[in-house]
DOVOZA-929635 format. One record per residue (C-alpha): x, y, z. Coordinates in nm, 2 decimals. Example, Ala and Ser with C-alpha at 12.3 -4.5 7.8 and 13.67 -1.06 7.14 Angstrom:
DOVOZA-929635
@X: 1.23 | Y: -0.45 | Z: 0.78;
@X: 1.37 | Y: -0.11 | Z: 0.71;
END
This chain:
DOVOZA-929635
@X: -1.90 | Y: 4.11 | Z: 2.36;
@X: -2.28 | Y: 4.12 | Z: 2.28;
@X: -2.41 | Y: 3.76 | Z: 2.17;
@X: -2.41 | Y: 3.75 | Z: 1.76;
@X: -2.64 | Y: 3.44 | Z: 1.70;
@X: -2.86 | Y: 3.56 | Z: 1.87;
@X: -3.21 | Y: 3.36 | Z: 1.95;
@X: -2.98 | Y: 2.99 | Z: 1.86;
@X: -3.00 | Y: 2.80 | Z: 2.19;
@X: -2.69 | Y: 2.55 | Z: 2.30;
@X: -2.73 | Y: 2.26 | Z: 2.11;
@X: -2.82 | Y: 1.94 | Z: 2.29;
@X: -2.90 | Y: 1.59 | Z: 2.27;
@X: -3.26 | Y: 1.50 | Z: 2.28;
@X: -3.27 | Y: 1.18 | Z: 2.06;
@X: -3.43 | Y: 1.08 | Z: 1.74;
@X: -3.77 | Y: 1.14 | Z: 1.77;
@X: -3.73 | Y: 1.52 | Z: 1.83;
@X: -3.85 | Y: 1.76 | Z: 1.59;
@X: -3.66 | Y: 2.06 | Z: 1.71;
@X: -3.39 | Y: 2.19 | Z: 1.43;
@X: -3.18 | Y: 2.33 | Z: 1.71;
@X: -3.11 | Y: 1.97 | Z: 1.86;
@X: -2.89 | Y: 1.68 | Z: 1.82;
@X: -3.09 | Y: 1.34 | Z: 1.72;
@X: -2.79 | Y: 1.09 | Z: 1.72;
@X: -2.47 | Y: 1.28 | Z: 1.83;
@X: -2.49 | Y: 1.23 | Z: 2.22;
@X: -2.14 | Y: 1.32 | Z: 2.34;
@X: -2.12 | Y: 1.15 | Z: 2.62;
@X: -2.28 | Y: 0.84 | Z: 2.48;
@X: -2.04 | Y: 0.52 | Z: 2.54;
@X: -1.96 | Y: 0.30 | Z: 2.21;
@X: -1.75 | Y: 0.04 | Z: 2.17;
@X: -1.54 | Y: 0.19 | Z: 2.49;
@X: -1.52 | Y: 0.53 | Z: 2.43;
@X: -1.72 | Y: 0.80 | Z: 2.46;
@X: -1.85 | Y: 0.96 | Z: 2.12;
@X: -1.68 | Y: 1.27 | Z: 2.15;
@X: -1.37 | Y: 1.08 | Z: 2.20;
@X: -1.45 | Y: 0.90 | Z: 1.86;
@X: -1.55 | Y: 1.22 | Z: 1.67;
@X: -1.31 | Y: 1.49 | Z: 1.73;
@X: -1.52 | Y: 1.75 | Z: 1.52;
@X: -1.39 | Y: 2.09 | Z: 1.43;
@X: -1.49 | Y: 2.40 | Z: 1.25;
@X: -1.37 | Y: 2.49 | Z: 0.95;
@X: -1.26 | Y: 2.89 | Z: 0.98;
@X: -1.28 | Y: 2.92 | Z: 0.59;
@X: -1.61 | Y: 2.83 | Z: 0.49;
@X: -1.81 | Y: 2.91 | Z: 0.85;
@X: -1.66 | Y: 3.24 | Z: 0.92;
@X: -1.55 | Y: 3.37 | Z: 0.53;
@X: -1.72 | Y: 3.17 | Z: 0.27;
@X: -2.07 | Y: 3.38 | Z: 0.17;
@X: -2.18 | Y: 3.19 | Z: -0.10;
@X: -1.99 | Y: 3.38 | Z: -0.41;
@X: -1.93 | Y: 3.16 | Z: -0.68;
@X: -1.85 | Y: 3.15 | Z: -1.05;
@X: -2.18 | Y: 3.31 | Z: -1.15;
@X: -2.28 | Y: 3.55 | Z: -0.84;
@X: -2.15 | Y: 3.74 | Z: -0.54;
@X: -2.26 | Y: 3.68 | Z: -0.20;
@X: -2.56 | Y: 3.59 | Z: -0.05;
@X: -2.48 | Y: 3.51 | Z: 0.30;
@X: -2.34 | Y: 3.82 | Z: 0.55;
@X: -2.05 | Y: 3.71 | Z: 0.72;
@X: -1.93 | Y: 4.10 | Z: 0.81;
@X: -2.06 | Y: 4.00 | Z: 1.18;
@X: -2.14 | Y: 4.40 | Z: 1.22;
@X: -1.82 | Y: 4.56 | Z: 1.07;
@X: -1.65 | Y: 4.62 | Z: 0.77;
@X: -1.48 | Y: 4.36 | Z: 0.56;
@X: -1.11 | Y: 4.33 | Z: 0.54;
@X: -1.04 | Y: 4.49 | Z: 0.84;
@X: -0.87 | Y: 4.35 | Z: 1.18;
@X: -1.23 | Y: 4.43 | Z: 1.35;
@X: -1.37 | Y: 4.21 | Z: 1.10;
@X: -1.09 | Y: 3.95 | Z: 1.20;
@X: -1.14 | Y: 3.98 | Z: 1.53;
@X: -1.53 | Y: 3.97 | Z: 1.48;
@X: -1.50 | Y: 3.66 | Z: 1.33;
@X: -1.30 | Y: 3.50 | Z: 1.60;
@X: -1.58 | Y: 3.60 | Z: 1.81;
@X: -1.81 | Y: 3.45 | Z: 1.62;
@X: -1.62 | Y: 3.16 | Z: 1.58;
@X: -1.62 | Y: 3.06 | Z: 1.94;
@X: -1.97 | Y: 3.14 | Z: 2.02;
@X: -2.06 | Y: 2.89 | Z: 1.74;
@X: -1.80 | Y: 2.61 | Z: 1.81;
@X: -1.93 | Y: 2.65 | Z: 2.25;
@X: -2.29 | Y: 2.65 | Z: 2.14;
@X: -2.27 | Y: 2.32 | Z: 1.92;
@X: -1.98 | Y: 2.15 | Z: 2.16;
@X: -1.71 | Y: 2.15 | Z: 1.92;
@X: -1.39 | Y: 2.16 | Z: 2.04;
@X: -1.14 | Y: 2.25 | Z: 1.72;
@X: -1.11 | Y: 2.44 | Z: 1.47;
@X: -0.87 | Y: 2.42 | Z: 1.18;
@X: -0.77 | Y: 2.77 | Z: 0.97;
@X: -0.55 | Y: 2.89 | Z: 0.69;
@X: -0.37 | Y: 3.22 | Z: 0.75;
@X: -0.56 | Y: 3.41 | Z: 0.52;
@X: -0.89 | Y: 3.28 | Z: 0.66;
@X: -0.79 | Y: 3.49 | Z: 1.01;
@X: -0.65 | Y: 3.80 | Z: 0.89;
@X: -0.69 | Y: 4.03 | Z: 0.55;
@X: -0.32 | Y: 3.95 | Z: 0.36;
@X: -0.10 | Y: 4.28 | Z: 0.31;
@X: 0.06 | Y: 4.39 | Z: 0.01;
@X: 0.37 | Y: 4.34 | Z: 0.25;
@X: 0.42 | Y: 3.99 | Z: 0.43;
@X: 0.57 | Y: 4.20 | Z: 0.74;
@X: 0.24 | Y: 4.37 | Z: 0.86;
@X: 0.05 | Y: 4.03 | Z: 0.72;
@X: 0.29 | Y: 3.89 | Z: 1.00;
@X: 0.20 | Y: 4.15 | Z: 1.23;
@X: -0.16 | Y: 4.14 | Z: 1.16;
@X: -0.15 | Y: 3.73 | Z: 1.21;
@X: 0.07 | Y: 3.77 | Z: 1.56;
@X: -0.24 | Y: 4.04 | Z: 1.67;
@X: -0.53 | Y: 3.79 | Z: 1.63;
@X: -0.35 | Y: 3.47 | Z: 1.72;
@X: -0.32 | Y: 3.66 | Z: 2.03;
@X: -0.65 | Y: 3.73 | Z: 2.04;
@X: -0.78 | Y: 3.33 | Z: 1.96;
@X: -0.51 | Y: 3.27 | Z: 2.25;
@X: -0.79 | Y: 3.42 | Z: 2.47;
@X: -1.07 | Y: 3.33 | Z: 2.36;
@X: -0.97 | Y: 2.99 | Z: 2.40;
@X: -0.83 | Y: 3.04 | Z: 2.76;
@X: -1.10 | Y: 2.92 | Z: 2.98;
@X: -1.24 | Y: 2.64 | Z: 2.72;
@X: -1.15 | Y: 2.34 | Z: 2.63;
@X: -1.11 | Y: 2.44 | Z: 2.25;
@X: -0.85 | Y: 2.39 | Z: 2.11;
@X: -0.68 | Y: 2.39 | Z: 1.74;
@X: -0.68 | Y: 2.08 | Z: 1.52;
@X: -0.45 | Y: 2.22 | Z: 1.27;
@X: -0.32 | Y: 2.50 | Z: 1.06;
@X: -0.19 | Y: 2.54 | Z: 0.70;
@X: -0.09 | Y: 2.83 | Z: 0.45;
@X: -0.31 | Y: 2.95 | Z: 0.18;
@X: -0.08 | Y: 2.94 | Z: -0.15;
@X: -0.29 | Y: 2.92 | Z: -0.40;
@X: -0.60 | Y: 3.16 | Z: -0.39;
@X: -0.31 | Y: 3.50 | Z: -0.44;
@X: -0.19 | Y: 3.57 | Z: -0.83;
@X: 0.18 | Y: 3.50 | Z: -0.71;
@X: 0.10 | Y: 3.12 | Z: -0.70;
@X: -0.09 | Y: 3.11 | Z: -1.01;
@X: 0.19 | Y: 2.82 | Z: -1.11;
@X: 0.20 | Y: 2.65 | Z: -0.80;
@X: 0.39 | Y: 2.76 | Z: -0.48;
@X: 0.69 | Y: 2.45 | Z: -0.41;
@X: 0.57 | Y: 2.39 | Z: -0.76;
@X: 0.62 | Y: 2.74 | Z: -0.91;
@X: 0.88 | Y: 2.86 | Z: -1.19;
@X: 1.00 | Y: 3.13 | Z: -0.96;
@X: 1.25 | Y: 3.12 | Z: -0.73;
@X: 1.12 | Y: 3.45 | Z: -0.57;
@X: 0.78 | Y: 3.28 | Z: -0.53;
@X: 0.93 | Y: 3.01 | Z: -0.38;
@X: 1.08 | Y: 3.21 | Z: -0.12;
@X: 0.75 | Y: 3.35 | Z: -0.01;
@X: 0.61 | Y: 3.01 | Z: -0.04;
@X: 0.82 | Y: 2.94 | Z: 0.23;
@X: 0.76 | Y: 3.25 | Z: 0.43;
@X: 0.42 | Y: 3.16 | Z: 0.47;
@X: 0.50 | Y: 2.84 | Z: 0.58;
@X: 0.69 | Y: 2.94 | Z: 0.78;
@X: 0.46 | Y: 3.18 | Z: 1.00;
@X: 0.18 | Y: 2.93 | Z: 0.98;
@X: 0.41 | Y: 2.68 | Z: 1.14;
@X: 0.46 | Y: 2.94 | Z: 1.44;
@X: 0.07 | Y: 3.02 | Z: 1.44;
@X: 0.02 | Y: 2.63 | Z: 1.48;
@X: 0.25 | Y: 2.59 | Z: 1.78;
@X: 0.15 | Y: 2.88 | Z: 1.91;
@X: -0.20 | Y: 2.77 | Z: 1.95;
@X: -0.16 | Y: 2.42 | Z: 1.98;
@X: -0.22 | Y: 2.25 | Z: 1.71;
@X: -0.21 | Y: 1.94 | Z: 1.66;
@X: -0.16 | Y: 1.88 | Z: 1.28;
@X: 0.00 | Y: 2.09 | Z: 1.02;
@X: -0.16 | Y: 2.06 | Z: 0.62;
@X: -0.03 | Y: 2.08 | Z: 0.30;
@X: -0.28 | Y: 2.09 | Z: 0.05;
@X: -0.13 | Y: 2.16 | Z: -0.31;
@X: -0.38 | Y: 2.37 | Z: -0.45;
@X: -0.18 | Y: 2.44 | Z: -0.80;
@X: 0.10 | Y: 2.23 | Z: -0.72;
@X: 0.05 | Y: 2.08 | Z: -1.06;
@X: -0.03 | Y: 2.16 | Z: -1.44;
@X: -0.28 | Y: 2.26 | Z: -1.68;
@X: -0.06 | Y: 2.11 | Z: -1.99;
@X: 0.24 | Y: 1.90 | Z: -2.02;
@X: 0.39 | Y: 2.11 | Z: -2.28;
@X: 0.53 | Y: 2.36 | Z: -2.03;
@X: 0.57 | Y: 2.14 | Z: -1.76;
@X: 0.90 | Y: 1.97 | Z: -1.60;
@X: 0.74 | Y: 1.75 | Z: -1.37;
@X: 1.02 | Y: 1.58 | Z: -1.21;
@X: 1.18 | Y: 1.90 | Z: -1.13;
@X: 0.88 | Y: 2.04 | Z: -0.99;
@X: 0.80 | Y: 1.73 | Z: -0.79;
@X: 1.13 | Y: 1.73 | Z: -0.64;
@X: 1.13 | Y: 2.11 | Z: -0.53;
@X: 0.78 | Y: 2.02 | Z: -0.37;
@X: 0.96 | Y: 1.76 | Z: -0.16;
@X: 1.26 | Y: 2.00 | Z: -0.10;
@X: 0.98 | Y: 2.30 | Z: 0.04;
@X: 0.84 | Y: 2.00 | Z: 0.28;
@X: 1.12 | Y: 1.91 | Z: 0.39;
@X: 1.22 | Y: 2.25 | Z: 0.50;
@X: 0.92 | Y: 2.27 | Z: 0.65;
@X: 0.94 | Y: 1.93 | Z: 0.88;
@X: 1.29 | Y: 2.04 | Z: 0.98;
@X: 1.17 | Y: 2.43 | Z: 1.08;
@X: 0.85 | Y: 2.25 | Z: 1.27;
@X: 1.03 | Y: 2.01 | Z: 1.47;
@X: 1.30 | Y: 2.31 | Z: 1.55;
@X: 1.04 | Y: 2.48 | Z: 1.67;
@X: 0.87 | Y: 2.22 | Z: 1.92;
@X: 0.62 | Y: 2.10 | Z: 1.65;
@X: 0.57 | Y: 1.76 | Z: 1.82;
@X: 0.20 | Y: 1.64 | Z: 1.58;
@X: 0.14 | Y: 1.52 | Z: 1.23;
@X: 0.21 | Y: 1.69 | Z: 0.89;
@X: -0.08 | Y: 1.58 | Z: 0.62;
@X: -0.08 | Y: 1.55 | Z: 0.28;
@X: -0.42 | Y: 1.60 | Z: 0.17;
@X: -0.49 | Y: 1.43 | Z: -0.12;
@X: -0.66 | Y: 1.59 | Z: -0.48;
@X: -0.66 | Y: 1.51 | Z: -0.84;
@X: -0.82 | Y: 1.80 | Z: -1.00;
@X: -0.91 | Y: 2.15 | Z: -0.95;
@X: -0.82 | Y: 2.41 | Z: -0.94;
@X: -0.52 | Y: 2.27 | Z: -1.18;
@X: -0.61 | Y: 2.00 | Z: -1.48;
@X: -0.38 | Y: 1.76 | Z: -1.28;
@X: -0.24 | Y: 1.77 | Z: -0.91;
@X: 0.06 | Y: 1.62 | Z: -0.78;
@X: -0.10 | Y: 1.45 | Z: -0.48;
@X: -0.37 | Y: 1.29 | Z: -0.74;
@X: -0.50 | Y: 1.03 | Z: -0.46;
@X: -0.40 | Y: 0.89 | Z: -0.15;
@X: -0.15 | Y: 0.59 | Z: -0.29;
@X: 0.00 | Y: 0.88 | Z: -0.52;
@X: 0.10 | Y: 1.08 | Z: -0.22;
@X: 0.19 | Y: 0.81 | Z: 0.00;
@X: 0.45 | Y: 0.71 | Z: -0.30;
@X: 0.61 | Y: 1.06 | Z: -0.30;
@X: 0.64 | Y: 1.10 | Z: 0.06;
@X: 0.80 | Y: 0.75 | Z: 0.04;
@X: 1.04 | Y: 0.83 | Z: -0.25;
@X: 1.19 | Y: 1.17 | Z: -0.08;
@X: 1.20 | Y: 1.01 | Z: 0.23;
@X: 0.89 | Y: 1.24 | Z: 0.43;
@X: 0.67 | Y: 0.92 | Z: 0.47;
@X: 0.81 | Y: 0.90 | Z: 0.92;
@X: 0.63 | Y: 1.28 | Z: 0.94;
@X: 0.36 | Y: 1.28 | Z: 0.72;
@X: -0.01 | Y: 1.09 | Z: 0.71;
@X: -0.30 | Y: 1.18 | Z: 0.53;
@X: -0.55 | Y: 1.40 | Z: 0.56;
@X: -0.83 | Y: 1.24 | Z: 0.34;
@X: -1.12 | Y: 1.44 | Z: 0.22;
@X: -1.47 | Y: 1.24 | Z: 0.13;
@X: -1.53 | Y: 1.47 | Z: -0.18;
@X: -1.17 | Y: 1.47 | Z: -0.31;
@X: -1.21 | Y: 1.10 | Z: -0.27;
@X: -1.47 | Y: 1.11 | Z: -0.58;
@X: -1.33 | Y: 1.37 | Z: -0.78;
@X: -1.03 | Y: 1.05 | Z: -0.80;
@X: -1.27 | Y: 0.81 | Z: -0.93;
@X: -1.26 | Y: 0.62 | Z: -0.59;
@X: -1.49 | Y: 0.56 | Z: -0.30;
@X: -1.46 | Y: 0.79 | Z: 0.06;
@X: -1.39 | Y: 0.45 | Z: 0.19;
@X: -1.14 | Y: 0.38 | Z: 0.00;
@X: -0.90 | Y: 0.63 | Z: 0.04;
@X: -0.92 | Y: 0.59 | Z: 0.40;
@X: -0.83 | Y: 0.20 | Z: 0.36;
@X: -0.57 | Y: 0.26 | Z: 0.13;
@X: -0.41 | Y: 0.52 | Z: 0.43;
@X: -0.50 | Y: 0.30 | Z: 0.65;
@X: -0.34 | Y: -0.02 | Z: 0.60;
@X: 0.01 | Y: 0.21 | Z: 0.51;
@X: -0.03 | Y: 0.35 | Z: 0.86;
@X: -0.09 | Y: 0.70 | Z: 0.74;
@X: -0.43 | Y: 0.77 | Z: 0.79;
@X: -0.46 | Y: 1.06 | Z: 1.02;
@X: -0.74 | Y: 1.32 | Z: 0.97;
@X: -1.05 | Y: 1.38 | Z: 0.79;
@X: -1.21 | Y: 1.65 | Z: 0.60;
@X: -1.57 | Y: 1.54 | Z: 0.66;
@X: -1.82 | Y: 1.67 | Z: 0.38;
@X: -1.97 | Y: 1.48 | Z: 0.01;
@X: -1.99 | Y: 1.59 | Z: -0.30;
@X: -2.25 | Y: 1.56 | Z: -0.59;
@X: -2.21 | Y: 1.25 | Z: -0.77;
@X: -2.38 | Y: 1.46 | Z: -1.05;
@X: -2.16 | Y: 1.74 | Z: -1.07;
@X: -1.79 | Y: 1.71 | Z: -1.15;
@X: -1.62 | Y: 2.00 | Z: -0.94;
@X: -1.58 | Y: 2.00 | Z: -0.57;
@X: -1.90 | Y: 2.12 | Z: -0.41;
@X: -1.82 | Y: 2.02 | Z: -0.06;
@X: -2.17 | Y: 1.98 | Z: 0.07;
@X: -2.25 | Y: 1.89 | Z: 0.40;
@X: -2.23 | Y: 1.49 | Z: 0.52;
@X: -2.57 | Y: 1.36 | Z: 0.49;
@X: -2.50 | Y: 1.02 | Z: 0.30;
@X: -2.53 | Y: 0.77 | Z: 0.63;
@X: -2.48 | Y: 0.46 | Z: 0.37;
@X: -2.09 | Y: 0.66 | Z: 0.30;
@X: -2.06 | Y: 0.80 | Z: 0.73;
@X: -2.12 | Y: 0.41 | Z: 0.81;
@X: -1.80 | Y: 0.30 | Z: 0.59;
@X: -1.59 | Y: 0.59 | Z: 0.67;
@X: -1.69 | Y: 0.50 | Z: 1.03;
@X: -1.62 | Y: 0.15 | Z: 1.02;
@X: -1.31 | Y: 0.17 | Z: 0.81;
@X: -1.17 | Y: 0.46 | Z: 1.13;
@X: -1.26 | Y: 0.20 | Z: 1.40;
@X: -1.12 | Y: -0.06 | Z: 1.20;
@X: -0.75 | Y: 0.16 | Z: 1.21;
@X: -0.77 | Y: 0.23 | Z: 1.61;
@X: -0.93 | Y: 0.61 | Z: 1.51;
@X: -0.77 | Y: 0.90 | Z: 1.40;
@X: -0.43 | Y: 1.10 | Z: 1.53;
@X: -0.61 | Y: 1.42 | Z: 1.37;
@X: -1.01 | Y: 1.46 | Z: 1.37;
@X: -1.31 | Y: 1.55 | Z: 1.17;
@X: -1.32 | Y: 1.88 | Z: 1.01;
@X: -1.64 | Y: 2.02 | Z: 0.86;
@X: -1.44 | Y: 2.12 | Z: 0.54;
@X: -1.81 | Y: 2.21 | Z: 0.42;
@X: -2.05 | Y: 2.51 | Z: 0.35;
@X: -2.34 | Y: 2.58 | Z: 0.32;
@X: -2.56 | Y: 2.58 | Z: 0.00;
@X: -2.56 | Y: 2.98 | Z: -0.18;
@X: -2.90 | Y: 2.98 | Z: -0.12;
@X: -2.89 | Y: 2.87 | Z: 0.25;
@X: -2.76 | Y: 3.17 | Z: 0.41;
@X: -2.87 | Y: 3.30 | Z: 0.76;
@X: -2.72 | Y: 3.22 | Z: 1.05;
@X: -2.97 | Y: 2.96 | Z: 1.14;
@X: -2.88 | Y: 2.77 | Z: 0.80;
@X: -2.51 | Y: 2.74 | Z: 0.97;
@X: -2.62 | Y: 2.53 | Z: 1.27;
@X: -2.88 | Y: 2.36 | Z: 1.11;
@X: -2.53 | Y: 2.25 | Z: 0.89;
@X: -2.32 | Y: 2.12 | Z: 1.16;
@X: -2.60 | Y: 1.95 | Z: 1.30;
@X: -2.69 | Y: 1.80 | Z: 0.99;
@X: -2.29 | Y: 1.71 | Z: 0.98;
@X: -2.24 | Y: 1.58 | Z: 1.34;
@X: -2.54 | Y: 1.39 | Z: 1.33;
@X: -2.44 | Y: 1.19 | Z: 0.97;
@X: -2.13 | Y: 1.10 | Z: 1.17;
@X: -2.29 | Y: 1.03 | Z: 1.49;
@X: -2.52 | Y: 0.80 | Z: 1.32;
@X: -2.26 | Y: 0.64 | Z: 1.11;
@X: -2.04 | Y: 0.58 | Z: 1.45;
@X: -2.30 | Y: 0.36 | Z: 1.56;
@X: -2.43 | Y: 0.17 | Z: 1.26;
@X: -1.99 | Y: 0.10 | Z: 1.21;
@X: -2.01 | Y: -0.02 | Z: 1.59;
@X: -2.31 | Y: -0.26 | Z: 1.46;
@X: -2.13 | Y: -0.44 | Z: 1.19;
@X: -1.85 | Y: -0.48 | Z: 1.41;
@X: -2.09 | Y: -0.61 | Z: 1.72;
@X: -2.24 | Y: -0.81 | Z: 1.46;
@X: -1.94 | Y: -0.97 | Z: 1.31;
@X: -2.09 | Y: -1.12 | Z: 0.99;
@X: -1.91 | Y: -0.93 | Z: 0.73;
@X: -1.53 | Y: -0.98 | Z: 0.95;
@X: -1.62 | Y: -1.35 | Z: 1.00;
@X: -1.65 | Y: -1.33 | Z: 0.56;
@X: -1.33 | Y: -1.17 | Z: 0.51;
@X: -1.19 | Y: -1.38 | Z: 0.76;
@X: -1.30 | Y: -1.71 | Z: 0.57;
@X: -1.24 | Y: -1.55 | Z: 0.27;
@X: -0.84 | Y: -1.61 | Z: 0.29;
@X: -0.86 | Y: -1.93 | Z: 0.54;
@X: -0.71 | Y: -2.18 | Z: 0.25;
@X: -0.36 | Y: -1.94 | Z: 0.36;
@X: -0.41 | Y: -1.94 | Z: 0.73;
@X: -0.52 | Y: -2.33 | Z: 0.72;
@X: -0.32 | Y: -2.48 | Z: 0.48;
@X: 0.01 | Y: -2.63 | Z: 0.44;
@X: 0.09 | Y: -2.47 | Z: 0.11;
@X: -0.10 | Y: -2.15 | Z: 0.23;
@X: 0.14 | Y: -2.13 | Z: 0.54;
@X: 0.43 | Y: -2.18 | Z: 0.35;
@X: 0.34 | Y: -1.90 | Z: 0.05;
@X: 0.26 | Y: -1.63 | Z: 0.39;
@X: 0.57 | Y: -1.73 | Z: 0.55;
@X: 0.79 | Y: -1.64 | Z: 0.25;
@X: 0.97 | Y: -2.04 | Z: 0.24;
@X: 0.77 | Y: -2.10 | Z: -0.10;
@X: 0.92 | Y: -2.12 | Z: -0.42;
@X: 0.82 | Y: -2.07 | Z: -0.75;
@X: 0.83 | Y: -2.41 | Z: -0.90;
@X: 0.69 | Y: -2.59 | Z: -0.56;
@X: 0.37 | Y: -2.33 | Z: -0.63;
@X: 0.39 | Y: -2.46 | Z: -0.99;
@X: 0.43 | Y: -2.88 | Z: -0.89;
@X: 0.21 | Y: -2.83 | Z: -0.61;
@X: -0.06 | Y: -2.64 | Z: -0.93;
@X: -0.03 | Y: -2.95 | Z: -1.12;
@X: -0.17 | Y: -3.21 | Z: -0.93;
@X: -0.46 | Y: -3.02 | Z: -0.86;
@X: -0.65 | Y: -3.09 | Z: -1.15;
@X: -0.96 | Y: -2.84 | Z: -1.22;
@X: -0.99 | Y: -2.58 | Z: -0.96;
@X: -1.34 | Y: -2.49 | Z: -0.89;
@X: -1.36 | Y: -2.45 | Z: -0.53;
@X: -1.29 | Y: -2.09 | Z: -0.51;
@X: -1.54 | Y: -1.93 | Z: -0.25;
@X: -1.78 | Y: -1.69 | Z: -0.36;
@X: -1.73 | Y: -1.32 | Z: -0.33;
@X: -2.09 | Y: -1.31 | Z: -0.21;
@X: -2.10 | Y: -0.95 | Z: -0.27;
@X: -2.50 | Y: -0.87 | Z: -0.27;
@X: -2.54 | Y: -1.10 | Z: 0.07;
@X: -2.27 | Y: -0.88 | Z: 0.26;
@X: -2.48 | Y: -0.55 | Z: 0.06;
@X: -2.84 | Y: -0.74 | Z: 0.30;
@X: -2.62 | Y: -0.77 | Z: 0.58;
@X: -2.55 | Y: -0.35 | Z: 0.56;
@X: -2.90 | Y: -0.29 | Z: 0.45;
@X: -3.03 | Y: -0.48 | Z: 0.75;
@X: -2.82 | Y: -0.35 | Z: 1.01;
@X: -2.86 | Y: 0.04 | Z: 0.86;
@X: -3.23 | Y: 0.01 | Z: 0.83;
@X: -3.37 | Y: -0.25 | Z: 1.11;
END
């Protein structure tokens, strides 16, 4: 196989005062923080969609990037070109996953069978590729959404023949993912939900949602799928309204059909903001239910309302996604550069200078999190915050459960006028970020 990005070196650490665009400044793998190692912290992968498909087309113009890798689109050379390319990319920037969607790694037949056939060929053909590295896959999913058949959903669909090749495709991708390793399985509904109400019977399409899943976790455990199933949460887009709006939404349905024991979340940043909530948020929300697992790592534009998934360069937003991850223990999935490039940055060199751009953000973020830990002013705050329950008689009793409702109230009256209530202190802890992100 002759080299494809050709004159792009191996990426490698040489620190924040280089000026070289084909070198790390902050991601040092082997770098030690807070016990770990950094690659052990950041598990990055490569997104098979947007790397090795995604050439810029979008609602007003075709592509401007070449992704044919030398052969002609829509063919299994192209497939297997791409795996090729794949792996030459992930060993030169020291990523070790990748995370696909069964239409990303093959061109889909009019006929599932030889889409089947065609999918068995080149998972063959990533099975050695990755023999001999230490890549490995993150996770797989099935792509029921971007085909006319699922134009109303696919486990939310009217058809019951749609349906059954919802499931098909399942299915297979749950094979693909064992077969390679994976460690994670998504579901992301990309039209599981509606553009109007007036058409719509939600309950009965939520429930046949959570029937399809079901099936699914029962097929994958049958099948030695030992990892994680994710939900991955979003509100809008391509549909007016989807199911799995945010993460409390979806961590309420997987808890009302009984799924929540094989399913976290897989939380993207830009998703996050297309909800109306902080990156940071969504990853405490999942956090502090025991479901946070994985991470699509990109931003949007706060400007633009659609999902541009742009490239992490936001350190301010890496810090608290950081910090909220080291907070939880880290992550049962890892960091997948759900991200491409800009339409008008497309050459090969543009793709690195992404995931450097991407590994670095993170990288950076890791240790600014590790700071405001180190430092402890901001845990010490929250800490004191909620001391009058931890140090109090009545506190203590209220936490323990003993309280009742008229002791609160009789214990309320001879209080008087309360106005000792500690201050939120909300733009000192904002110095305290500033001085430990800048200094």
């Amino acid at each position: 196989m002759s080299e494809i990005f050709k004159n792009i070196p191996v990426i490698k650490y040489e620190g924040k005062d280089s000026k070289n665009p084909f070198a790390f400044k902050f991601y040092n793998p082997d770098q030690v923080v807070l016990g770990k190692k950094m690659s052990e912290h950041l598990p990055f992968a490569m997104a098979w969609w947007h790397n090795l498909c995604a050439g810029g087309t979008d609602m007003f113009g075709r592509d401007t990037a070449d992704k044919s890798f030398g052969t002609e689109k829509a063919t299994m050379e192209h497939a297997k070109a791409k795996v090729d390319a794949g792996f030459e990319f992930m060993q030169k920037l020291g990523i070790k996953y990748f995370c696909f969607h069964d239409v990303d790694i093959v061109p889909e037949a009019d006929d599932i069978k030889e889409t089947n056939r065609r999918l068995d060929e080149i998972t063959d053909y990533i099975l050695e590729k990755m023999n001999g590295t230490d890549i490995k896959c993150l996770w797989g999913t099935a792509n029921m959404f971007s085909n006319p058949r699922f134009m109303n959903g696919a486990g939310s669909t009217n058809s019951a023949e749609v349906y059954c090749f919802a499931a098909a495709q399942i299915k297979k991708a749950l094979e693909l993912t064992v077969k390679l390793g994976g460690k994670g399985y998504v579901f992301w509904g990309g039209r599981e939900g509606y553009e109007t109400l007036l058409n719509t019977d939600v309950k009965f399409e939520q429930e046949n949602i959570a029937r399809l899943m079901k099936m699914a976790v029962e097929y994958g455990r049958s099948i030695g799928f030992t990892g994680d199933f994710y939900i991955e949460p979003k509100p809008k887009e391509p549909m007016k309204h989807q199911y799995d709006f945010d993460a409390a939404t979806a961590i309420g349905f997987l808890r009302q059909y009984g799924l929540d024991k094989d399913f976290k979340m897989n939380i993207e940043a830009n998703h996050a903001t297309l909800a109306g909530h902080t990156f940071q948020h969504e990853l405490r929300i999942s956090a502090i239910n025991g479901m946070l697992g994985s991470i699509d790592a990109n931003q949007g534009d706060y400007l633009l309302g659609w999902d541009t998934d742009e490239f992490p360069f936001d350190v301010y937003e890496a810090t608290l996604c950081m910090y909220e991850v080291l907070k939880a223990g880290g992550l049962t999935g890892g960091f997948n550069f759900d991200a491409k490039n800009r339409r008008p940055s497309n050459t090969f060199d543009d793709m690195f200078h992404a995931y450097i751009l991407g590994m670095d953000t993170f990288a950076l973020g890791l240790l600014k999190a590790a700071a405001i830990i180190e430092d402890g002013r901001i845990d010490d705050f929250i800490k004191n915050k909620y001391s009058s329950f931890n140090d109090t008689e009545i506190g203590k009793k209220i936490l323990s459960g003993s309280a009742t409702l008229s002791e609160l109230a009789a214990f309320a009256e001879n209080l008087g006028d309360t106005k000792n209530v500690q201050s939120g202190r909300q733009e000192y802890l904002e110095s305290v970020m500033n001085s430990i992100l800048f200094s």
